[in-house]
N, C-alpha and C positions, 0 to 999 in steps of 0.2 A: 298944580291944582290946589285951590288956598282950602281951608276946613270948610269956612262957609259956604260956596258950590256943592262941593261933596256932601254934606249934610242935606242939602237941599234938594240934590238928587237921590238921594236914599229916602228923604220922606217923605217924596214924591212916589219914587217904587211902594213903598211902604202902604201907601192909602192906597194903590192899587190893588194892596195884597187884601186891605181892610175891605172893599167895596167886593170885594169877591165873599168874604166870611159874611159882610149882613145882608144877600144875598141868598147866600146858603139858607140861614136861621129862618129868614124868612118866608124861604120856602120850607124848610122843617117845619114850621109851626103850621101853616098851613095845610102842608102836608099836598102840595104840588108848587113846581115850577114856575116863580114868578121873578119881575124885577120889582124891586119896591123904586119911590122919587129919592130916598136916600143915595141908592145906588150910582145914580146916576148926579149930585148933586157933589158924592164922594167924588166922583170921575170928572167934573168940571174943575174939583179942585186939586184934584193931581197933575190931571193932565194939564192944570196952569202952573203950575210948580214946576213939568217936566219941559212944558213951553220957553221956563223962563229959563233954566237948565240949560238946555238944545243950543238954546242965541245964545247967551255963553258962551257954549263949549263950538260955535261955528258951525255947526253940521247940520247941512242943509236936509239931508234925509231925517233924520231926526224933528228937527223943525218944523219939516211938510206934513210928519206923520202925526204929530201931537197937535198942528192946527187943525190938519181933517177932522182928528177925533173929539178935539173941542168943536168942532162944527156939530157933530152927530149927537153928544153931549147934551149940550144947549137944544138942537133939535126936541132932543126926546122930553126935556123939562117942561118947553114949551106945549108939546102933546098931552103930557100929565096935567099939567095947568088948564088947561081945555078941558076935560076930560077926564077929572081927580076920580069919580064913580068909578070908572072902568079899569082893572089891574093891568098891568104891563105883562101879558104874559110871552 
C-alpha cells in the first residue's frame, strides 16, 4: 500500500467523520434535527475520494457501495437546489 492511497483513504473516512459534526452544530443552534447542503456536499466529497480509493484497492463491494452513495449524494443536492426555502429535515 504506497502513503498516497492510504492517505487518501483516511481523508476520505475523515470528512466522513467531519459531515457528521456540521450536522450536529447545526442542529445545535437550531435546536432541532436537520441536514444542512453542506452535509451533503461534504458526502459527495468523500465519498469521491473513497470511490477513488475502492478502484484502487479492487474491491468490488466497496466500489458498489460508494457509487450508490454518490448517487443518493448528488440526489439530495439536486433537491436542495430546487427547493433551497425548505430545510432538510
Amino acid at each position: 500500500m504506497t502513503p498516497f492511497w492510504l492517505a487518501l483513504g483516511f481523508l476520505g473516512q475523515s470528512l466522513y467523520g467531519v459531515r457528521i459534526i456540521v450536522q450536529w452544530i447545526s442542529s445545535e443552534r437550531l435546536k432541532c434535527s436537520i441536514v444542512p447542503a453542506s452535509f451533503w456536499y461534504i458526502s459527495v466529497l468523500a465519498g469521491a475520494i473513497l470511490l477513488s480509493y475502492a478502484i484502487w484497492r479492487r474491491d468490488p463491494v466497496f466500489i458498489f457501495n460508494e457509487a450508490f452513495c454518490l448517487f443518493i449524494y448528488i440526489r439530495n443536492i439536486i433537491m436542495h437546489r430546487k427547493n433551497p426555502e425548505k430545510p432538510t429535515v
